[in-house]
C-alpha angles and dihedrals in degrees: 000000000000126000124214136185126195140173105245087254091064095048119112118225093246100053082042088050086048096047098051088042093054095049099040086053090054112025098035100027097020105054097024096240117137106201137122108291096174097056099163095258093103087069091053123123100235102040122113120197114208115190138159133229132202131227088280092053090258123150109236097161144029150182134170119217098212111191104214125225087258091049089261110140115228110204105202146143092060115181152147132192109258106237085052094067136137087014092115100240084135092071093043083057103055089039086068099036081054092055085051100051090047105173101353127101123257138191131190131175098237126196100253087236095067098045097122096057087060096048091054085071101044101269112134127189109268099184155354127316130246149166127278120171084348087299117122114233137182112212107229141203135202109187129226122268133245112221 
């Protein structure tokens, strides 16, 4: 298993195709939430795509590293293949989003299913949780570090 991580610019056409693929089979078919996957963050400066590949070259997880208008860092678009679960490649993925980030802060809206992945790697609820697609979140917070 390898793990990558790219600005959109550096991305090839077939790990983008992947990536899109990956998320639109989970989050859109998946989870049965029509919305706008591609929402024009992925092109932005400052966004960095982590993904991991298996032993074919083939794209089984995934996470973007947003950076928001105030510094802050957003982690979001966290998933894994299916068949590729509870294996723990979430966690092989923040790890590196959190290497990324470095001191700064950084939020992300979290299934409320999945709360104690993120609190491995020094995320804690910071506020109450709501529904987004029919899927019940927890927004989170990491806060920055001093140095």
């Amino acid at each position: 298993m390898t793990t990558h991580s790219a600005p959109f610019a550096s991305l090839d056409v077939f790990t983008l195709y992947a990536v899109l693929r990956l998320r639109s089979d989970v989050f859109v078919v998946e989870q049965a939430c029509p919305y706008p996957d591609i929402d024009g963050r992925d092109t932005e400066p400052g966004t960095v795509h982590v993904w991991l590949t298996d032993a074919s070259g083939t794209v089984i997880a995934y996470l973007r590293v947003l950076t928001e208008p105030d510094g802050t860092a957003r982690v979001g678009r966290v998933v894994t293949a299916r068949a590729q679960r509870g294996r723990g490649l979430a966690g092989r993925l923040l790890a590196e989003a959190v290497s990324i980030v470095g001191a700064r802060a950084s939020v992300l809206d979290a299934q409320t299913t999945a709360v104690r992945v993120y609190e491995r790697f020094g995320y804690a609820p910071s506020g109450p949780t709501f529904m987004e697609d029919g899927i019940e979140h927890i927004p989170m917070h990491r806060p920055a570090l001093t140095p």
